[in-house]
N, C-alpha and C positions, 0 to 999 in steps of 0.2 A: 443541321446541328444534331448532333448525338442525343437521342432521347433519354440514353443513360444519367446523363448529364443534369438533366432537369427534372428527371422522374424525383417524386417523394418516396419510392419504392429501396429498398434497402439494394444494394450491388452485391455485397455480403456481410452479412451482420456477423456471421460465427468469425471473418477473418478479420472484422474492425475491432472484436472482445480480446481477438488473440493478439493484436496490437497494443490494447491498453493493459492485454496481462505482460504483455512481455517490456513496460514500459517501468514495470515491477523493479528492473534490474536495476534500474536508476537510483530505485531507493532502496536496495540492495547495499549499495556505498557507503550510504550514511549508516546503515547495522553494522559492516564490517570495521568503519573505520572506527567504530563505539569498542565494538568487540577489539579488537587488533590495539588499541590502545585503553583498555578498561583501568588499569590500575591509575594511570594520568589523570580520566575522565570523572572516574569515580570521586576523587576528594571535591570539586566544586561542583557534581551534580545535582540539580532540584528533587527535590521531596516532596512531591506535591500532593501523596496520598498518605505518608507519614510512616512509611514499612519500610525506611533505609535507603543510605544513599546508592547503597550496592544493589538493593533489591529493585530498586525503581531505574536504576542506568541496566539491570538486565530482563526487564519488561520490555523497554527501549531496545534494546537486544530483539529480544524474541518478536516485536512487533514491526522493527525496519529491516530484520535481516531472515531468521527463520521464516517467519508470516507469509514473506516475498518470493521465499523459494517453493515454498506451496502453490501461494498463486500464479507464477509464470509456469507451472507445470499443469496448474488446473485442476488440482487433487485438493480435495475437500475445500473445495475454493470461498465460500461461503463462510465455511469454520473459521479461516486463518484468515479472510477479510475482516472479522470485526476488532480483531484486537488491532489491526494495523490501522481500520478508521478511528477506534479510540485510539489509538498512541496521536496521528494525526490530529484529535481533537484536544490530548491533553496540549500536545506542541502550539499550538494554536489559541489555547484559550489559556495557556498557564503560563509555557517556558518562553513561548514571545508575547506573552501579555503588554499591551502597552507599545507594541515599536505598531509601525506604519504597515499599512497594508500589502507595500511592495515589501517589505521584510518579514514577511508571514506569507509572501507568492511560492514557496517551496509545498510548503506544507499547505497550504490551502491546494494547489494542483494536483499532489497526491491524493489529497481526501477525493476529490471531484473523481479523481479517475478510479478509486477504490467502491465510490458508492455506485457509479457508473457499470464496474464491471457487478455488483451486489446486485444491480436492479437489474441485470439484464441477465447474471447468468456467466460460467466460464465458457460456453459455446462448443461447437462438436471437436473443433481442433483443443480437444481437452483431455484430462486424466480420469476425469470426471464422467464425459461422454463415453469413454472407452468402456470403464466398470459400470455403468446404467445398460449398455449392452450385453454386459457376460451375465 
């Protein structure tokens, strides 16, 4: 049996970081389709911090579409993590308040994989690792 296999020892941790940054792109989609369709989305968007309907659907913006394009490259990964785990936390505790657990499984899976790459770091296959070098 393959020792690899059963070791507790990591195989590569920099290329399992650059798997859940690049998982980014997934929620990518949901920024884009926000964005690409703002003027529709905007009239029944949540308010949930009370600075407008507009201003709150392009936080949502900036936190599931720009945030995303940050972290799949790796560049100030840290920075453009927290607003996209608060946007996940507002999603989460606000816009699905109330529905069932499996209908908050999107956005609970992004926060996991958000705080996941936060705690560990965007790893050497990064934007990040590049400029800690120069």
């Amino acid at each position: 049996m393959n020792s690899k296999l059963i070791s507790t020892k990591a195989i590569s941790s920099d290329a399992g970081v650059l798997l859940l940054r690049l998982f980014s792109l997934f929620f990518m989609y949901y920024g884009w389709d926000k964005l690409a369709n703002f003027q529709e989305k905007v009239e029944y968007w949540p308010d949930p911090f009370h600075i407008g309907k507009a201003a709150s659907l392009s936080l949502t913006i900036f936190g599931e579409f720009v945030c995303p394009f940050f972290i799949v490259l790796g560049l100030f990964t840290r920075i453009f993590l927290t607003p996209a785990i608060i946007t996940m936390l507002v999603a989460i505790l606000h816009a699905h308040a109330g529905q069932s657990l499996l209908e908050r499984e999107h956005a609970l899976s992004f926060l996991v994989v958000f705080l996941a790459i936060f705690l560990t770091g965007p790893g050497k296959f990064s934007v990040d690792a590049l400029l800690k070098k120069s």
